[in-house]
Z-matrix of the N, CA and C atoms (Angstrom, degrees):
N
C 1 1.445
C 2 1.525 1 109.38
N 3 0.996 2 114.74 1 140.46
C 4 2.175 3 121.48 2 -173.29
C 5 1.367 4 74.98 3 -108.62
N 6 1.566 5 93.06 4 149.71
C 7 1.371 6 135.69 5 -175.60
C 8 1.743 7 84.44 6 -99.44
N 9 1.595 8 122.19 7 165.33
C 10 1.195 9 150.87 8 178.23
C 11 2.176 10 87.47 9 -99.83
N 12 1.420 11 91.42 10 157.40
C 13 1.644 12 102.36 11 178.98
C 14 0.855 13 106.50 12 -80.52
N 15 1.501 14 167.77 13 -156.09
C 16 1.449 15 164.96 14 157.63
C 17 1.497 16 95.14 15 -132.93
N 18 1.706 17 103.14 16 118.97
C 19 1.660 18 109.20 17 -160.97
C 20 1.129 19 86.59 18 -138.34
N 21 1.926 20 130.96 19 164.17
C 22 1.074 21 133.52 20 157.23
C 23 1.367 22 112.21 21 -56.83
N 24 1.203 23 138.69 22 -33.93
C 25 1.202 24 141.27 23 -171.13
C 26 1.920 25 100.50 24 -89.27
N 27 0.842 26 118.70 25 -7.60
C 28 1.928 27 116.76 26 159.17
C 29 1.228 28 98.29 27 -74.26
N 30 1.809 29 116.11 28 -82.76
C 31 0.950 30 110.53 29 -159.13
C 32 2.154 31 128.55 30 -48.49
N 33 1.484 32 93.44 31 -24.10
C 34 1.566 33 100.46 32 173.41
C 35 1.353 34 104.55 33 -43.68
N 36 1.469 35 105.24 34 -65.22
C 37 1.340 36 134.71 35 -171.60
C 38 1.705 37 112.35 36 -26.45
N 39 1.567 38 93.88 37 -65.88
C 40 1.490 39 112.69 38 -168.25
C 41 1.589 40 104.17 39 -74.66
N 42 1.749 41 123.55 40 -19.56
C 43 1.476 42 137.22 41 157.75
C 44 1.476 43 109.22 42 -32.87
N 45 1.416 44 90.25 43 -71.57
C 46 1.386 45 107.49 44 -164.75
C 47 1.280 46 119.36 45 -59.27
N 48 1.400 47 134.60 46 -46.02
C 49 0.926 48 155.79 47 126.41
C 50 1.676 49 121.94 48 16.00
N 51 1.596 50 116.75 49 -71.89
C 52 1.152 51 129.85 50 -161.56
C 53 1.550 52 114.11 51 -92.02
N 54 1.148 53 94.20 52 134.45
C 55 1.819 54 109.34 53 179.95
C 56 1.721 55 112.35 54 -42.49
N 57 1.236 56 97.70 55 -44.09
C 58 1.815 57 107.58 56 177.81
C 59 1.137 58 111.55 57 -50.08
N 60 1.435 59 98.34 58 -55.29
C 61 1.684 60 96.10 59 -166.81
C 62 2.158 61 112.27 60 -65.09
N 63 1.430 62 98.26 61 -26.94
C 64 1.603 63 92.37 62 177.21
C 65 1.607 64 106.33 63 -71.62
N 66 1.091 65 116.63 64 -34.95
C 67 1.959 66 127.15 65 -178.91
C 68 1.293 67 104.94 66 -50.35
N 69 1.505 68 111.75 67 -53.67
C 70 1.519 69 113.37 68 -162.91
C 71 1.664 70 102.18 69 -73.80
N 72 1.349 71 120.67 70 -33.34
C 73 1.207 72 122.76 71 -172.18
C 74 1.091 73 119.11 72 -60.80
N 75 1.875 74 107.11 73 -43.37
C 76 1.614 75 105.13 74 177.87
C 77 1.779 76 105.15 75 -84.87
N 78 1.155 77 126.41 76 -5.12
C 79 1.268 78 110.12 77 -168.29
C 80 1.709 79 93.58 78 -98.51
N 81 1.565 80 122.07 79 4.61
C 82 1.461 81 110.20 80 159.86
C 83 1.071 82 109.22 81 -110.48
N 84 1.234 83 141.37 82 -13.26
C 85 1.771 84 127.19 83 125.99
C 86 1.486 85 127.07 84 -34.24
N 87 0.890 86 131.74 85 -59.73
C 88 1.440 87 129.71 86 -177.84
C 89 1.659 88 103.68 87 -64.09
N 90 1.552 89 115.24 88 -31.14
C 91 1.888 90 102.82 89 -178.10
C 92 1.259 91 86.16 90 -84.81
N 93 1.626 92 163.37 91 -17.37
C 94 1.259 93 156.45 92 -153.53
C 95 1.353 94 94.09 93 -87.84
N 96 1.295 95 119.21 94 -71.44
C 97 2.029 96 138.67 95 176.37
C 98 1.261 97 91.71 96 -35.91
N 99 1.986 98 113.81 97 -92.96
C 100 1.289 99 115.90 98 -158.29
C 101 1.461 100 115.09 99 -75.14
N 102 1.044 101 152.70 100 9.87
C 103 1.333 102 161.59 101 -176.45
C 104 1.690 103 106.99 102 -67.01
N 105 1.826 104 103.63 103 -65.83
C 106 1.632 105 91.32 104 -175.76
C 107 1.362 106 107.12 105 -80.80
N 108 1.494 107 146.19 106 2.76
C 109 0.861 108 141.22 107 -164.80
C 110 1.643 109 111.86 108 -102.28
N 111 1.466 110 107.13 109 -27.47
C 112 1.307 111 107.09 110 160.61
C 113 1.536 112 137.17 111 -94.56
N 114 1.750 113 106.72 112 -11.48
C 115 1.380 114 120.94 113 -163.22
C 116 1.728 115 82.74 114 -107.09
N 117 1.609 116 142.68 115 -24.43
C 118 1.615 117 133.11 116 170.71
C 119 1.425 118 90.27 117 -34.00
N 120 1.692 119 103.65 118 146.62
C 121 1.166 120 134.18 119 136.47
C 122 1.763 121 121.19 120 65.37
N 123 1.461 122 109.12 121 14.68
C 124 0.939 123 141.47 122 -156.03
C 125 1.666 124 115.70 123 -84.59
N 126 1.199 125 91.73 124 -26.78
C 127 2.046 126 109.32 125 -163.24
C 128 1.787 127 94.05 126 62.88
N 129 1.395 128 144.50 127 62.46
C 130 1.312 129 120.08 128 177.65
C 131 1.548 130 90.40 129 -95.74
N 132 1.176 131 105.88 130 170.51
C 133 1.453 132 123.59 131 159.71
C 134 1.161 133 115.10 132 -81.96
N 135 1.421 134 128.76 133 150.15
C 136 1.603 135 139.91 134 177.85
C 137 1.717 136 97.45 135 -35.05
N 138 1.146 137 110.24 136 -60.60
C 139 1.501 138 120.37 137 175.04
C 140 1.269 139 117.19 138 -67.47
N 141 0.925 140 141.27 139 -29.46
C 142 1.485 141 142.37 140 151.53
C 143 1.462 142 119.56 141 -38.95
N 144 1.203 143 103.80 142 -42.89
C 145 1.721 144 114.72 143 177.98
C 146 1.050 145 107.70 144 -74.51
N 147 1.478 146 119.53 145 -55.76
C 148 1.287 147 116.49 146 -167.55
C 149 1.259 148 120.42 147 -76.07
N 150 1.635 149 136.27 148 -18.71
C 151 1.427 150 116.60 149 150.13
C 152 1.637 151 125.82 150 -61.64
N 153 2.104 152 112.48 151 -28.40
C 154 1.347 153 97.44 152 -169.50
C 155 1.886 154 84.59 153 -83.33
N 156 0.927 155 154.75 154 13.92
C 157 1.485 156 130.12 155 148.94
C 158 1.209 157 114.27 156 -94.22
N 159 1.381 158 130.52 157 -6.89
C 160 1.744 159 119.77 158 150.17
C 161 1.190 160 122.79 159 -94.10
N 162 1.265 161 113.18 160 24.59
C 163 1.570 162 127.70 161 171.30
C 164 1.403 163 108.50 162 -100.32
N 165 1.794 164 95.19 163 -53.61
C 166 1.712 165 90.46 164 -168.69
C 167 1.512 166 104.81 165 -88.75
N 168 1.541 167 119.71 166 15.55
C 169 1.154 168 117.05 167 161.15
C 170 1.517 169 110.99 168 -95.38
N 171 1.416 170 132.09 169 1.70
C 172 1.132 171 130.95 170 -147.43
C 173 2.045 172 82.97 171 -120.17
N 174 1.146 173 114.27 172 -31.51
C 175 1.547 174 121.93 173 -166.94
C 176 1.519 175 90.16 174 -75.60
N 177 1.556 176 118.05 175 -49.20
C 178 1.813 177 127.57 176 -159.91
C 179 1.630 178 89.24 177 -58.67
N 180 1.225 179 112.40 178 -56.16
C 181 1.589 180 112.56 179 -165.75
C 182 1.850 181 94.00 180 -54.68
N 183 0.812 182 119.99 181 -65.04
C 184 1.557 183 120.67 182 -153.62
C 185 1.412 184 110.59 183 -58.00
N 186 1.721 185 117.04 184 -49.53
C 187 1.505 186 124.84 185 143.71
C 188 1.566 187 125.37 186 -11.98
N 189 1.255 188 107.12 187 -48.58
C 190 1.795 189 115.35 188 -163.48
C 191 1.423 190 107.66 189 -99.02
N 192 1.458 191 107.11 190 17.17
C 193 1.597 192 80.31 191 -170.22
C 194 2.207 193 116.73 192 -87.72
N 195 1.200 194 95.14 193 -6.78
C 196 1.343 195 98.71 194 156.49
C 197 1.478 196 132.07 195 -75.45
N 198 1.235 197 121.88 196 -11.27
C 199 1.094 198 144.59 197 -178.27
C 200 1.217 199 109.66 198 -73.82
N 201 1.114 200 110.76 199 -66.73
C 202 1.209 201 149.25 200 -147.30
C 203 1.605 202 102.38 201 -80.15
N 204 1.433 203 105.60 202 -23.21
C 205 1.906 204 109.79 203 -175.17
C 206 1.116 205 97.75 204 -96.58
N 207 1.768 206 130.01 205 -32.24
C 208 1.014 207 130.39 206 164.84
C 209 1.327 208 137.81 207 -54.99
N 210 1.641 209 110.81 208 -20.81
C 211 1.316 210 117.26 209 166.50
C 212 1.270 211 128.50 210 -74.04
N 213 1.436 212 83.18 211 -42.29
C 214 1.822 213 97.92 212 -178.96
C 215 1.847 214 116.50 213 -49.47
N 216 1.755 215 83.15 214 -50.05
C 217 1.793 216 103.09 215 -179.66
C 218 1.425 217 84.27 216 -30.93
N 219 1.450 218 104.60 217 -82.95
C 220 1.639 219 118.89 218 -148.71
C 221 1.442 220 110.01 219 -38.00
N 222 1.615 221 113.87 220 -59.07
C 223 1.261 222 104.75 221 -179.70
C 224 2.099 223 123.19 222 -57.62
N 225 1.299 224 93.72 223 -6.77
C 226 1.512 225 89.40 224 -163.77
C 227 1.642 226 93.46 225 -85.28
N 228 1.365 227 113.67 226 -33.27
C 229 1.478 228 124.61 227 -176.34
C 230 1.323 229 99.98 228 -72.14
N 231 1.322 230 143.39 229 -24.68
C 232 0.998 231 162.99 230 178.76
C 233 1.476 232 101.65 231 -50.02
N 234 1.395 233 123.08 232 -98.40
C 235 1.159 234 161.91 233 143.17
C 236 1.649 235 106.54 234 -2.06
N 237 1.004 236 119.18 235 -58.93
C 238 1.403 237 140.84 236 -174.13
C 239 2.037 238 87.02 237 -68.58
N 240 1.224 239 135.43 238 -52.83
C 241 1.415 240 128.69 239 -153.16
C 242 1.579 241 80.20 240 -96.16
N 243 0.922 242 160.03 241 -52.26
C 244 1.715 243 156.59 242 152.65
C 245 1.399 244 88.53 243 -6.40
N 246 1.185 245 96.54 244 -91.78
C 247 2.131 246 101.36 245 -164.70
C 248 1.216 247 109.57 246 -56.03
N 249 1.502 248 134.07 247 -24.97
C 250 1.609 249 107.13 248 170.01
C 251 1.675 250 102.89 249 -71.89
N 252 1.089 251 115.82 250 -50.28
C 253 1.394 252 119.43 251 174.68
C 254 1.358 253 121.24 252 -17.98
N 255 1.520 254 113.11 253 -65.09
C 256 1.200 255 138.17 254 159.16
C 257 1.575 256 125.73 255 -29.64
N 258 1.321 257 109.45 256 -68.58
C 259 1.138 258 129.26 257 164.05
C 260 1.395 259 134.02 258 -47.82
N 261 0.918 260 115.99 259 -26.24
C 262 1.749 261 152.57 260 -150.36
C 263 1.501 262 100.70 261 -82.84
């Protein structure tokens, strides 16, 4: 079996692709949004902030993971009706 080359344009590929990568995305959206809105006015410490924004980035990820399979689906169904298309 040949291995594929490992190209920037694979790894995009295999990016785009994976459930993680949509999870992590929205769960650093949701600490971006809710982050100053919960850490304002707070007195936190530098460190104070920065766990409750790897928290509420840690909740966004866990939140999305239905989402997130759903995208993939789409794009894979996606992709899949391209190449018969293609082929065709």
């Amino acid at each position: 079996m040949q291995k594929r080359p490992l190209s920037v344009a694979y790894i995009l590929f295999y990016l785009l692709f994976s459930e993680d990568t949509w999870r992590i995305a929205a769960g650093f959206v949701c600490a971006v949004f809710f982050g100053p809105l919960l850490t304002q006015g707070r007195n936190l410490s530098r460190g104070g902030e920065v766990m409750v924004w790897l928290m509420i980035l840690a909740i966004g990820w866990s939140l999305t993971a239905w989402p997130a399979k759903k995208i993939t689906a789409a794009l894979q169904r996606a992709l899949k009706a391209a190449s018969k298309q293609r082929w065709s």
